[in-house]
PDB file with SEQRES, HELIX, SHEET and CRYST1 records, atoms N, CA, C and O in Angstrom:
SEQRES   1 A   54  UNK UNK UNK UNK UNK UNK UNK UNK UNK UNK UNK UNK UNK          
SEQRES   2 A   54  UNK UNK UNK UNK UNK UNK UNK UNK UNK UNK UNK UNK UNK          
SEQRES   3 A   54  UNK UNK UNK UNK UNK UNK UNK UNK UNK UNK UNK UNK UNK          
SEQRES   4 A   54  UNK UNK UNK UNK UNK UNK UNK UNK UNK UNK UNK UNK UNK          
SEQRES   5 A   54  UNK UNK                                                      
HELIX    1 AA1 UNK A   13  UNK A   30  1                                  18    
SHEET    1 AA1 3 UNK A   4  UNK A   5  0                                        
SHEET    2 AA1 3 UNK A  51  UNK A  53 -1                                        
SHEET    3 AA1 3 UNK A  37  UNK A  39 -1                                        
CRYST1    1.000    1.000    1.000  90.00  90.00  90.00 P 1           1          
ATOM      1  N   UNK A   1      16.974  -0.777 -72.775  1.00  0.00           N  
ATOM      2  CA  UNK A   1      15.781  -1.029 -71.984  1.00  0.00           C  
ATOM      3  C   UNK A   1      16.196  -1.496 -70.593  1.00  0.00           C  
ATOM      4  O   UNK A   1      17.004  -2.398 -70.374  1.00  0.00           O  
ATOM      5  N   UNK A   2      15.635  -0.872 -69.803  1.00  0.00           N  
ATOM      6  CA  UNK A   2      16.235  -0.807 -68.465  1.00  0.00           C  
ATOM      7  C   UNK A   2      14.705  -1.020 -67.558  1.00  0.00           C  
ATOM      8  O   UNK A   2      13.785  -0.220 -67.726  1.00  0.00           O  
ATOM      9  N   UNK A   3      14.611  -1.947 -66.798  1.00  0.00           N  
ATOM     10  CA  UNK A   3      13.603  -2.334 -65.458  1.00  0.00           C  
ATOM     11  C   UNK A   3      13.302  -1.376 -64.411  1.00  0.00           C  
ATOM     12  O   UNK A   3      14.144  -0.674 -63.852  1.00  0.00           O  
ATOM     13  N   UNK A   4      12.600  -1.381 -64.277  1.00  0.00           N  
ATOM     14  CA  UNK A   4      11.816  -0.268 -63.398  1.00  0.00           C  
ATOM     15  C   UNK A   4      11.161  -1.253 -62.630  1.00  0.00           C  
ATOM     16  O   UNK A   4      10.297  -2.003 -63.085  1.00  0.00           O  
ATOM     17  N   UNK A   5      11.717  -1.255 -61.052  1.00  0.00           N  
ATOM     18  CA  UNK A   5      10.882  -1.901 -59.878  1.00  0.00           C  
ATOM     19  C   UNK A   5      10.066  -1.328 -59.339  1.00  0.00           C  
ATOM     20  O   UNK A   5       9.951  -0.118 -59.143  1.00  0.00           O  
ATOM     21  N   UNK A   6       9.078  -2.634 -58.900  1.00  0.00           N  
ATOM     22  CA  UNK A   6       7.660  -1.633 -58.374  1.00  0.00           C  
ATOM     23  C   UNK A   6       8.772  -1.787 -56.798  1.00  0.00           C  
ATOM     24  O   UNK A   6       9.806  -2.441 -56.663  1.00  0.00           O  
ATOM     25  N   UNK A   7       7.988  -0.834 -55.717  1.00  0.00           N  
ATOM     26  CA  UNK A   7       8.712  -0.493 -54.174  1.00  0.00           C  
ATOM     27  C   UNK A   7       8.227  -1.670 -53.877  1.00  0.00           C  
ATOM     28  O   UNK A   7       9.185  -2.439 -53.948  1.00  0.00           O  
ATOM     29  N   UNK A   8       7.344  -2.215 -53.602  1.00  0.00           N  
ATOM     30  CA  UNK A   8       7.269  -3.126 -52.588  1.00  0.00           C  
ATOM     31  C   UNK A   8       7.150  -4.414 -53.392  1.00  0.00           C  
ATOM     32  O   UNK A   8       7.240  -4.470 -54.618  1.00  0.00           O  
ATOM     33  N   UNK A   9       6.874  -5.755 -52.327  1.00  0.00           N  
ATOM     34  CA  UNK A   9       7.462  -7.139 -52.622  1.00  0.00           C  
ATOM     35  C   UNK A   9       5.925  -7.813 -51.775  1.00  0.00           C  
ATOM     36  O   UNK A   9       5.335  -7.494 -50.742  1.00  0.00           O  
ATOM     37  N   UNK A  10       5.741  -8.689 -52.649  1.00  0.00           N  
ATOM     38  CA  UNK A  10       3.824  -9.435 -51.920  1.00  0.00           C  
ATOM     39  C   UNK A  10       4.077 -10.292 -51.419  1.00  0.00           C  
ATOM     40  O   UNK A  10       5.190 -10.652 -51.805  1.00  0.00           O  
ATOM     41  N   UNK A  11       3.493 -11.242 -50.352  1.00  0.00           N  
ATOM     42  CA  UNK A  11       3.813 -12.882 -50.429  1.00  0.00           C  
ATOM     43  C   UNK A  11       3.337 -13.443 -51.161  1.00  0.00           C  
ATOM     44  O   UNK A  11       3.815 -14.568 -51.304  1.00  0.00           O  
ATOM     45  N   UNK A  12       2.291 -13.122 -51.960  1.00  0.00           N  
ATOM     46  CA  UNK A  12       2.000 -14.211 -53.257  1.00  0.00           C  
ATOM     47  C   UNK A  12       1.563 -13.664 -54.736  1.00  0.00           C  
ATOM     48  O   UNK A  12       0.776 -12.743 -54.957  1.00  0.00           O  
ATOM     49  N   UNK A  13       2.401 -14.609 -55.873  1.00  0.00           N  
ATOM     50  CA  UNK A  13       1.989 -14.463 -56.597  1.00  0.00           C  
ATOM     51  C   UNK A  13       0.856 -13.739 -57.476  1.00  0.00           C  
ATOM     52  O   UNK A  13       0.903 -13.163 -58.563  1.00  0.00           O  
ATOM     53  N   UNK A  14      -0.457 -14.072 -56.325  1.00  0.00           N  
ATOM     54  CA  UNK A  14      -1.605 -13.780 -56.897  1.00  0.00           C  
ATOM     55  C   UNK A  14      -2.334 -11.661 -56.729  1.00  0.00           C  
ATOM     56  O   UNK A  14      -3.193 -10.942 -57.239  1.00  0.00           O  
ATOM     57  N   UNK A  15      -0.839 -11.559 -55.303  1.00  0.00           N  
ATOM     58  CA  UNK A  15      -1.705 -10.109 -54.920  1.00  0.00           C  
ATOM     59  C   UNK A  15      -0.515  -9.319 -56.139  1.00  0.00           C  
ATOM     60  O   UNK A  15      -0.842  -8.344 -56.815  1.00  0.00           O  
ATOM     61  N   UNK A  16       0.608  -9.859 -56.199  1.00  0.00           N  
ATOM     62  CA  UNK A  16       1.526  -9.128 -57.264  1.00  0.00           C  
ATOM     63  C   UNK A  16       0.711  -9.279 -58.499  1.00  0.00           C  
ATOM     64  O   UNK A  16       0.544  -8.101 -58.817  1.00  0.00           O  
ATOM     65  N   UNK A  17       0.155  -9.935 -59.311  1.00  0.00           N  
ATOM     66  CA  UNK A  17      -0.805 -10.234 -60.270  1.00  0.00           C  
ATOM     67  C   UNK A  17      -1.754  -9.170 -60.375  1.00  0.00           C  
ATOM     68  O   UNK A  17      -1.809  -8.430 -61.357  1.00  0.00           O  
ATOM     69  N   UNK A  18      -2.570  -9.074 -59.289  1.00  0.00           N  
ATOM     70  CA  UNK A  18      -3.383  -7.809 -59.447  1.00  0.00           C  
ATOM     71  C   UNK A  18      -3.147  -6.838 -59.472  1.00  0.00           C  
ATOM     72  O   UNK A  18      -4.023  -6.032 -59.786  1.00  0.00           O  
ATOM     73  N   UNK A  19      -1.623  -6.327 -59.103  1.00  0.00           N  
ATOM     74  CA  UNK A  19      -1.023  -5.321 -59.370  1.00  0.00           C  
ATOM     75  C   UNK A  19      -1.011  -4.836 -60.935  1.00  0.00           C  
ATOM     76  O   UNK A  19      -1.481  -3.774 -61.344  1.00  0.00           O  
ATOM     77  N   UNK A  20      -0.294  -5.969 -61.815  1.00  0.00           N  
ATOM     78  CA  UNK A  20      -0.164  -5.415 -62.820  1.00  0.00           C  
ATOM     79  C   UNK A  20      -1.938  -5.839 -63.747  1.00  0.00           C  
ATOM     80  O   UNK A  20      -2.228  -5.687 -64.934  1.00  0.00           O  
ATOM     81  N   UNK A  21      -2.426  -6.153 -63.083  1.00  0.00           N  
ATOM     82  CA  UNK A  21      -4.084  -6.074 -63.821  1.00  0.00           C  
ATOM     83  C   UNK A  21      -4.025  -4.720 -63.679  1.00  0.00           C  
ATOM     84  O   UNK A  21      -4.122  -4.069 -64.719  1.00  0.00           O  
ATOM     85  N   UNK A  22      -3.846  -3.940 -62.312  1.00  0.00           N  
ATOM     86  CA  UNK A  22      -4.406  -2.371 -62.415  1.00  0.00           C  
ATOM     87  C   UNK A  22      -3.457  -1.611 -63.047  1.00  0.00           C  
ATOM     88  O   UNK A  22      -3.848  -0.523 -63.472  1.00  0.00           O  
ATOM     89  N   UNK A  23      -2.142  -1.949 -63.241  1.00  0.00           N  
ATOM     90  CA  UNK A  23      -1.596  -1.135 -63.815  1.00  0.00           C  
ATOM     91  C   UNK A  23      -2.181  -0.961 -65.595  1.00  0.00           C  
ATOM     92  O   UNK A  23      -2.430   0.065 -66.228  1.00  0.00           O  
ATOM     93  N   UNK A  24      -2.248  -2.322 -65.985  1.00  0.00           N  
ATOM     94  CA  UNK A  24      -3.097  -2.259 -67.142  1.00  0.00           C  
ATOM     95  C   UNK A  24      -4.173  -1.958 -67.273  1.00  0.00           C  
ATOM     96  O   UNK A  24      -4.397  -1.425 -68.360  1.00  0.00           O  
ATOM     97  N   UNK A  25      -5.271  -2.093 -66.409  1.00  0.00           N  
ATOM     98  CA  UNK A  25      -6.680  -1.246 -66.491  1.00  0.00           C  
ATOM     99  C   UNK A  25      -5.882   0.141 -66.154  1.00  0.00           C  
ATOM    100  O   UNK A  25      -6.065   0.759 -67.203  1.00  0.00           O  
ATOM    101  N   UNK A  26      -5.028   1.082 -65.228  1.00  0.00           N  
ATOM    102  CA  UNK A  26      -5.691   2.358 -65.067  1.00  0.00           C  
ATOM    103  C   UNK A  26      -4.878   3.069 -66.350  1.00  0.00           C  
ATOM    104  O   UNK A  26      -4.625   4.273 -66.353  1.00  0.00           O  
ATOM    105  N   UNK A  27      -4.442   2.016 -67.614  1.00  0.00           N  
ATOM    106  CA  UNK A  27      -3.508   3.049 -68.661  1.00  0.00           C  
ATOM    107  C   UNK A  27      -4.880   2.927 -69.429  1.00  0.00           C  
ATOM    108  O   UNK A  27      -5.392   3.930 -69.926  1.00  0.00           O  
ATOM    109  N   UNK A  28      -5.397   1.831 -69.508  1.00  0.00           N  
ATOM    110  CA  UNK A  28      -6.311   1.950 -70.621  1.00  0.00           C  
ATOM    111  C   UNK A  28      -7.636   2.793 -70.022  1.00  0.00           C  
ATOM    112  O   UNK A  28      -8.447   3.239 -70.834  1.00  0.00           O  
ATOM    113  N   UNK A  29      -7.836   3.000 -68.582  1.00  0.00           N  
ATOM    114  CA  UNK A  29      -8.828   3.631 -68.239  1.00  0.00           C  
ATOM    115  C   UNK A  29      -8.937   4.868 -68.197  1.00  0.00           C  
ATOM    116  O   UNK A  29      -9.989   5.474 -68.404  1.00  0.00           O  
ATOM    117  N   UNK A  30      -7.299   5.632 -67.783  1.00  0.00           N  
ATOM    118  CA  UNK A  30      -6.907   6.922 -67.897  1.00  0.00           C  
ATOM    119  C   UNK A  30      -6.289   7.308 -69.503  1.00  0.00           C  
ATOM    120  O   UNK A  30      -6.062   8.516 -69.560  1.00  0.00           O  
ATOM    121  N   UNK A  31      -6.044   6.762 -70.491  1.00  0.00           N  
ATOM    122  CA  UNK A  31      -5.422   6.829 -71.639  1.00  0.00           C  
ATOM    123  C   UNK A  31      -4.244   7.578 -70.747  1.00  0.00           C  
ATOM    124  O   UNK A  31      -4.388   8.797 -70.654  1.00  0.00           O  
ATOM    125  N   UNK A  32      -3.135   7.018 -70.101  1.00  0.00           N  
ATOM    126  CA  UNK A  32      -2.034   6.920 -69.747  1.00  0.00           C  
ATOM    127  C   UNK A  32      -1.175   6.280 -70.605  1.00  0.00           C  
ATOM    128  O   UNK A  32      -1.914   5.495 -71.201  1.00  0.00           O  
ATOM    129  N   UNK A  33       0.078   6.122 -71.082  1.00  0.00           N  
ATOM    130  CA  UNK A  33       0.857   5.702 -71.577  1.00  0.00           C  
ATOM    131  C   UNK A  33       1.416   4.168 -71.131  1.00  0.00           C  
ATOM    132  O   UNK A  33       2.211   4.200 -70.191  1.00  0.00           O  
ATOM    133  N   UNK A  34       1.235   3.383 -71.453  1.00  0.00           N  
ATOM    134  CA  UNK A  34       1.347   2.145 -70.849  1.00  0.00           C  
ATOM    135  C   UNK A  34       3.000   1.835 -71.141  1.00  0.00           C  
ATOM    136  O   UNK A  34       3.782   2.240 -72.001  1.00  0.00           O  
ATOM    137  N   UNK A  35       3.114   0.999 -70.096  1.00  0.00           N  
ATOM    138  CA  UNK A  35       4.660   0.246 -70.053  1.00  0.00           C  
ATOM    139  C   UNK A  35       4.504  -0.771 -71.318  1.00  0.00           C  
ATOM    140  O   UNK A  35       3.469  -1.433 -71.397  1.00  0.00           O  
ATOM    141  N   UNK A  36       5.345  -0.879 -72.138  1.00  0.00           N  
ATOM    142  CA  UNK A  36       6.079  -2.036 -72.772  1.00  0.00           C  
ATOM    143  C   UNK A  36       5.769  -3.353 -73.087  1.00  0.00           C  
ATOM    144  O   UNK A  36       5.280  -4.068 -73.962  1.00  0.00           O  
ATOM    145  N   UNK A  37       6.373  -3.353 -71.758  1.00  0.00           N  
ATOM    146  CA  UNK A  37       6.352  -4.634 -70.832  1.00  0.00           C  
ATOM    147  C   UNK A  37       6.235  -4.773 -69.567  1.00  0.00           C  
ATOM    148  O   UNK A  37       7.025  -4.078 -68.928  1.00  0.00           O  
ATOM    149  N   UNK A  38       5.204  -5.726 -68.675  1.00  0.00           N  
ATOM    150  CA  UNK A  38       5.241  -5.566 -67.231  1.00  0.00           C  
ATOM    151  C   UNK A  38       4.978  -7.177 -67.111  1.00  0.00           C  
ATOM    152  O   UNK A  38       4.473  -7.960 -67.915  1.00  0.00           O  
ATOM    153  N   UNK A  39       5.509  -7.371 -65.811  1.00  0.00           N  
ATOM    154  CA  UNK A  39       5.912  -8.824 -66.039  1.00  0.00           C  
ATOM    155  C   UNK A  39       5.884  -9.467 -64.168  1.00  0.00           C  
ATOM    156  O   UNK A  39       5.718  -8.439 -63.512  1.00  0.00           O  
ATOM    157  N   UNK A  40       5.945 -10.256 -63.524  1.00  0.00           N  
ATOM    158  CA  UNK A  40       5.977 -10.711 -61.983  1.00  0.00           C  
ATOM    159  C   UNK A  40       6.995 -11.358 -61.989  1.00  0.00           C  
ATOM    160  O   UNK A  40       7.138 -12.252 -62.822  1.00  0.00           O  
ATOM    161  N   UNK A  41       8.022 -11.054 -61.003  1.00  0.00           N  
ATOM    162  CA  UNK A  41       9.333 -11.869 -60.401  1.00  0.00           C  
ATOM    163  C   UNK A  41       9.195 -12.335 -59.313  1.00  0.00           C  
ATOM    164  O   UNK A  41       8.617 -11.738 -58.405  1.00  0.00           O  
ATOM    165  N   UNK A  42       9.667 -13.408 -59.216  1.00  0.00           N  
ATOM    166  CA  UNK A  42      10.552 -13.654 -57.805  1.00  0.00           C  
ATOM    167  C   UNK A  42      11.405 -14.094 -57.303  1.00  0.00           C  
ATOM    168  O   UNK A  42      12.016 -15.129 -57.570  1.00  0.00           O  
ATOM    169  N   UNK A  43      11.663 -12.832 -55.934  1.00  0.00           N  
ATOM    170  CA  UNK A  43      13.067 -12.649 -55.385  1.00  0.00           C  
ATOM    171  C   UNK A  43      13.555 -13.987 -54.410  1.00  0.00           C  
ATOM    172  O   UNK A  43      13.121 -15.073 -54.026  1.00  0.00           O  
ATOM    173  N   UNK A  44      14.716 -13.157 -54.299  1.00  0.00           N  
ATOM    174  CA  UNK A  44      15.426 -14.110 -53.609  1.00  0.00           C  
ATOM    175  C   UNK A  44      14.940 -14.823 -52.336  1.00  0.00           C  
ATOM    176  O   UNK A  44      15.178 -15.965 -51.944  1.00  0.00           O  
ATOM    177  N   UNK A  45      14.387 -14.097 -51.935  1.00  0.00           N  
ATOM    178  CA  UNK A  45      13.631 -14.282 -50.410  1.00  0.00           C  
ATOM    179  C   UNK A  45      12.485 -15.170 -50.637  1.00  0.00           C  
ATOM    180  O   UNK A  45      11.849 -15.669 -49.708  1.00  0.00           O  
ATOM    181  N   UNK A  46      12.183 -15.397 -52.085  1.00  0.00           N  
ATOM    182  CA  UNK A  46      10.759 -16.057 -52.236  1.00  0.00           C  
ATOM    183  C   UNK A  46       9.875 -15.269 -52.536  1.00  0.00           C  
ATOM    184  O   UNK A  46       8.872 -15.721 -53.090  1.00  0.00           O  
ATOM    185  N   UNK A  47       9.970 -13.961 -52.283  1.00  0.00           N  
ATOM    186  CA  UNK A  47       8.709 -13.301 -52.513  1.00  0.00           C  
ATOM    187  C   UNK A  47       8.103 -12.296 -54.026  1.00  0.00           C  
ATOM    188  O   UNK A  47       8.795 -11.668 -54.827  1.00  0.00           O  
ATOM    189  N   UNK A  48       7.156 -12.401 -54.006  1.00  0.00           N  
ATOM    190  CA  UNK A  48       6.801 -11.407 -55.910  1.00  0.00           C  
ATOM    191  C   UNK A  48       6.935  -9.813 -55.514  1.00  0.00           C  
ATOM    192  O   UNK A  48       6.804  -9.076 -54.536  1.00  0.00           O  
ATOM    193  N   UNK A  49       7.258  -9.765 -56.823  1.00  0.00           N  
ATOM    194  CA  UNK A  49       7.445  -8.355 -57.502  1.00  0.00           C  
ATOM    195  C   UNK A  49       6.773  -7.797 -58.233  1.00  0.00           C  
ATOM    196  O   UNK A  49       5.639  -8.219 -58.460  1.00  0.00           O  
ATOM    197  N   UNK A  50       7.224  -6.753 -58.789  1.00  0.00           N  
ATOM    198  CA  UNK A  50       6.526  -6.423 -60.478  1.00  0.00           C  
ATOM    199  C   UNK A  50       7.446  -5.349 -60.808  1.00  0.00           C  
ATOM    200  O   UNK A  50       7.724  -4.311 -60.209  1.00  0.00           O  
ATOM    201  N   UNK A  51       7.925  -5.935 -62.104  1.00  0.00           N  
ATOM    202  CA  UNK A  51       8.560  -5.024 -63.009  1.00  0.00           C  
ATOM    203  C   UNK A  51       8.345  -4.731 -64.057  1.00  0.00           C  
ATOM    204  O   UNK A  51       7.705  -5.582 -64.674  1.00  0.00           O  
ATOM    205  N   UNK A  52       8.697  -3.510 -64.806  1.00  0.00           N  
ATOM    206  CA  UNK A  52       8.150  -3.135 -65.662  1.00  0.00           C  
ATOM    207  C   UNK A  52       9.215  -2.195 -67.113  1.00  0.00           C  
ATOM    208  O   UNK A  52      10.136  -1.483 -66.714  1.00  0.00           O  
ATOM    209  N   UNK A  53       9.077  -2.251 -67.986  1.00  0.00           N  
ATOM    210  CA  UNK A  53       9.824  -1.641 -69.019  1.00  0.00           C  
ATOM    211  C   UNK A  53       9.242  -0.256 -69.500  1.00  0.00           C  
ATOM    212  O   UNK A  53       8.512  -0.361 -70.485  1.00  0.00           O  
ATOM    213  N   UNK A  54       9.404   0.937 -69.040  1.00  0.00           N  
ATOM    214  CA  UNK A  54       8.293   2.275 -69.317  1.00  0.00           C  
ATOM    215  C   UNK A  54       8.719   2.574 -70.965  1.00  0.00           C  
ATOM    216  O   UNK A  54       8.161   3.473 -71.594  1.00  0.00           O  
TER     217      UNK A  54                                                      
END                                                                             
């Protein structure tokens, strides 16, 4: 199992958050195949992420 980064990096917590809300609404909205696991980091710089396990 290997991480899959989202491209870009938020300044907060809360806009990386809504990221993976939509990633979870548009699997269950599109019956898309959902990730695993999807989860919020942060980098070195301070700033959030989102990664994910497909």
């Amino acid at each position: 199992m290997k991480w899959v980064y989202w491209a870009r990096l938020y300044d907060s917590k809360f806009q990386a958050g809504c990221l993976v809300r939509r990633m979870e609404h548009d699997g269950w909205l599109f019956g898309i195949e959902m990730p695993h696991e999807i989860e919020v980091y942060r980098s070195r710089k301070g700033k959030y992420g989102v990664r994910y396990v497909p």
